[in-house]
C-alpha positions in Angstrom: -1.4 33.9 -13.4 2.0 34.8 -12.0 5.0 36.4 -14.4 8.0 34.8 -14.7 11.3 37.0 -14.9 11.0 38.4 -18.6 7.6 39.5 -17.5 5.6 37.1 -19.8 3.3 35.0 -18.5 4.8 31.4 -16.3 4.3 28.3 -17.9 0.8 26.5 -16.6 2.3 22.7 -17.6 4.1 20.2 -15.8 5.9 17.5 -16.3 6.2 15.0 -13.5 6.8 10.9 -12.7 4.1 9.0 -12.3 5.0 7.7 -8.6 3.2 7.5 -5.1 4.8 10.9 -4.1 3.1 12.9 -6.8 -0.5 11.4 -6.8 -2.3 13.9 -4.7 -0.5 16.6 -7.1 -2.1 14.7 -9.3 -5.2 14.5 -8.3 -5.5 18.1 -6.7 -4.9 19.4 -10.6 -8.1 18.7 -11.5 -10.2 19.1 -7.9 -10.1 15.4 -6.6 -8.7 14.0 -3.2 -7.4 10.8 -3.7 -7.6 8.2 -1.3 -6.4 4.4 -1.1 -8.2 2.2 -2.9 -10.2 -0.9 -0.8 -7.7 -2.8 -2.6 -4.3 -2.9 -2.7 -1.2 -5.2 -4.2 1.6 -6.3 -2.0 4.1 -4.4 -1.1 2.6 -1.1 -3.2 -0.4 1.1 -2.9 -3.1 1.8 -5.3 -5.2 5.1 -5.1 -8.6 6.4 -6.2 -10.5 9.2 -7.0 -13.8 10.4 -8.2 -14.3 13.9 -10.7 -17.3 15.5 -10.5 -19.5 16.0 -13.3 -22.8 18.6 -14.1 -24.6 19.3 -10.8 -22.2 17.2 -8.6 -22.8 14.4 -10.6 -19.7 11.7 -10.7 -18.3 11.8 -14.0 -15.6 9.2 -13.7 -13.8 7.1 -11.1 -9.9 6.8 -11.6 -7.3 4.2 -10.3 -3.9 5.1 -9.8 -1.2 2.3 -9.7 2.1 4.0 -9.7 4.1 0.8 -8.9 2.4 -1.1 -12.6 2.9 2.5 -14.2 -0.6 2.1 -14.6 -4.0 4.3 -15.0 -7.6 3.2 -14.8 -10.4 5.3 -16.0 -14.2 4.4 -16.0 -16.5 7.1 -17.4 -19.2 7.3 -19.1 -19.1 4.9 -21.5 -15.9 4.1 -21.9 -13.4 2.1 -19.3 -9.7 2.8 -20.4 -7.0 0.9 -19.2 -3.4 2.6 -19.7 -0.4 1.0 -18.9 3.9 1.9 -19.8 3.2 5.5 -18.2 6.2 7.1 -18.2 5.4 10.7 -16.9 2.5 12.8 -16.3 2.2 16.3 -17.8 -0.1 18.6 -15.3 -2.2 21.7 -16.8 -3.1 23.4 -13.6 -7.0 23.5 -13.0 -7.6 22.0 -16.5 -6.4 18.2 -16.4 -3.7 15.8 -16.8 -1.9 13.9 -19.4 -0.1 10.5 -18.9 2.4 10.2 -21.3 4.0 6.8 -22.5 7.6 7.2 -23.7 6.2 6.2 -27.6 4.3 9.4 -27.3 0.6 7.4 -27.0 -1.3 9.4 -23.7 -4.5 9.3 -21.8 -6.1 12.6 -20.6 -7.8 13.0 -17.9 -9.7 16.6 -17.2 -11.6 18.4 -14.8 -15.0 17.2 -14.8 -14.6 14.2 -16.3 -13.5 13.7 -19.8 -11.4 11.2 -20.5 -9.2 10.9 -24.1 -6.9 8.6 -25.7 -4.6 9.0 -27.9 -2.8 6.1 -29.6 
């Protein structure tokens, strides 16, 4: 991990807006490549990925819809829908947090898991 200039360690969190310029940022912090969805809305794309699970394995299947503010996550088990997103918090090479402004979030991490908190 890289030192910042008072020679501690540099902060692994990010916070970003959820838009179309920061999905495969997104995406790339917990291995995925996004791609556009085989749907779209007018006017505004809408983006998908899959995270691997145990022994390549897809763990869960995520839709991006920057333009609603919007996250869709189907894993196993559970199929969240999370809408108001008002920025996304990255922990590089662990997962991602999408934070509504009334402090509720959805996680989504590397291989998979998926939490809400509301």
């Amino acid at each position: 991990m890289a030192e910042d200039a008072s020679g501690g360690h540099a902060r692994r969190l990010r916070t970003l807006p959820f838009d179309d310029h920061t999905v495969d940022t997104i995406a790339e912090t917990i291995d995925a490549r996004p791609s556009l969805a085989p749907f779209q809305l007018p006017g505004a794309a809408v983006y998908q990925f899959t995270l691997e699970g145990s022994e390549g394995r897809p763990a869960a299947m995520v839709t991006l819809w920057p333009s609603l503010r919007r996250v869709d996550a189907i894993g196993s088990g559970a199929a969240v829908v999370f809408t108001r997103v008002a920025a996304v918090q990255l922990v590089d090479r662990i997962e991602v947090l999408f934070r509504r402004e009334t402090g509720e979030f959805l996680v989504i991490a590397k291989g998979g898991r998926i939490v809400v908190r509301s």
